[in-house]
N, C-alpha and C positions, 0 to 999 in steps of 0.2 A: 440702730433701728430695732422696733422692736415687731416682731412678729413677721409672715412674709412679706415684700413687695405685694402692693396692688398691682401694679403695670412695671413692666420693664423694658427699657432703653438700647437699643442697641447701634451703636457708630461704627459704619465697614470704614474704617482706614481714614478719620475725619484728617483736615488740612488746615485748619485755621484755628490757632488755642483759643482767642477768645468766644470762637461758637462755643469749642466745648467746655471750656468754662462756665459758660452760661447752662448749657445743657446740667454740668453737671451741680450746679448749683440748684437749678431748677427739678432735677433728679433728689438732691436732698430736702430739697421741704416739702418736696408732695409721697416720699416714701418711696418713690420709687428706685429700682436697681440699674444702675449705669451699666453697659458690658461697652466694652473702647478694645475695637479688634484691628490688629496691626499689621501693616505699617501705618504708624503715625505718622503725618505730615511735622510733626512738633516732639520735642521732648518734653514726658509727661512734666517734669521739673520747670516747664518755660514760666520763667516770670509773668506772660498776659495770660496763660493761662491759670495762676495759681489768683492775679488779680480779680478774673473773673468769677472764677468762683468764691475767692475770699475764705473767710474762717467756714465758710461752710462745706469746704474740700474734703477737712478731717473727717465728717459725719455722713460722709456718700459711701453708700454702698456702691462698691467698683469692683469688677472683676476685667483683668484685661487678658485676653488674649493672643496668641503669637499669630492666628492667620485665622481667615475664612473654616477650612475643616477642621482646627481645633478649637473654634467658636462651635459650630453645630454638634460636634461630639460633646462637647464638654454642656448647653444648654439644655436644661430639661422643659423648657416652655412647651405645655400642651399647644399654645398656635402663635407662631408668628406672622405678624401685618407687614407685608413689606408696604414703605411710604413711597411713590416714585407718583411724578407726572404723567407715565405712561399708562395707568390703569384706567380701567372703564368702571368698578367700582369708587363710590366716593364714601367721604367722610360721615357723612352724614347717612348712610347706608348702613355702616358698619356698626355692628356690633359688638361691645368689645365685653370682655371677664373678665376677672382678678386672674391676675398671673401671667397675661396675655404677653408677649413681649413687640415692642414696634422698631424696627429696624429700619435704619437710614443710610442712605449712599453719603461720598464724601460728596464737599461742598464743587468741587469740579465735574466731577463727573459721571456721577450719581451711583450705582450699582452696576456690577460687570453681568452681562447676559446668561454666565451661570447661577449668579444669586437669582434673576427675575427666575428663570428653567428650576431653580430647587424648591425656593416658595411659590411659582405657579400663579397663573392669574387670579384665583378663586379667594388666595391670602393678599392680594395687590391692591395699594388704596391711594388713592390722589385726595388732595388737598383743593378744595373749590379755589380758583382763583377766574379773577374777573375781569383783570387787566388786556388787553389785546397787544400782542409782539412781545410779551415780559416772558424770559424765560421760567423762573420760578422765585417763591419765599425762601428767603434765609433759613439756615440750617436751624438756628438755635430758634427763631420763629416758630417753621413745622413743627419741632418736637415740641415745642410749649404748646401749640394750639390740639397737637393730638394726646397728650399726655392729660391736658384737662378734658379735653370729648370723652378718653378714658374714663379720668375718675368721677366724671360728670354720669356717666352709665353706671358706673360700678358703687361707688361710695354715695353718691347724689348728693342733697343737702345735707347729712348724719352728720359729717364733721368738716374740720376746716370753720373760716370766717362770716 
């Protein structure tokens, strides 16, 4: 990759290789930086995970993790978005900058009540959904649809198709 991340990705302890596959696939054509904070549900070597992401595994920018507090030490992102269904901020709301990073709970059970307590309601953002009795969007979903809101504010029409 060349030059910084626009937007960067972050997975608290994902559980299913083929989201993060995808994420991370989806991670390498838009420039942006994957961070996969652990425990992982998978071993990063899992055959559906290397399918999903495909030849474009090699060319992600990845940093992984051993836990929660050596994620946050080690992240220099001036703000992070946490994604959860519990917020009162929406998508559509937010505002987002280059460098930004948007952090996601796993596909179980979303974020443990001291990530919501560290990044705080004021960085908490929901995803409109419209459905009635549906718990939420797929993992690899959310991050596709905020990763483009990102570069949709940030980059706009200047580059890409």
């Amino acid at each position: 990759m060349s030059g910084p991340p626009w937007v960067q990705v972050a997975l608290l302890c994902p559980e299913i290789p083929p989201n993060t596959g995808n994420v991370g696939r989806l991670c390498a054509l838009t420039r942006s930086r994957l961070h996969l904070i652990h425990p992982l549900g998978f071993s990063i070597t899992d055959r559906h995970l290397r399918r999903s992401g495909m030849d474009y595994w090699r060319k992600l920018d990845l940093c992984e993790h051993e836990s929660w507090s050596t994620f946050r030490t080690a992240t220099a992102a001036e703000r992070t978005w946490l994604f959860t269904t519990h917020a009162e901020r929406g998508l559509w709301e937010t505002s987002f900058a280059a460098g930004d990073l948007l952090l996601f709970g796993n596909e179980g059970s979303g974020c443990p009540p001291e990530v919501h307590a560290a990044i705080g309601p004021e960085r908490s953002v929901r995803i409109p959904q419209f459905g009635e009795g549906l718990r939420s969007l797929n993992l690899a979903t959310s991050v596709g649809i905020a990763v483009y809101e990102a570069l949709r504010q940030i980059v706009g029409p200047k580059t890409g198709g």
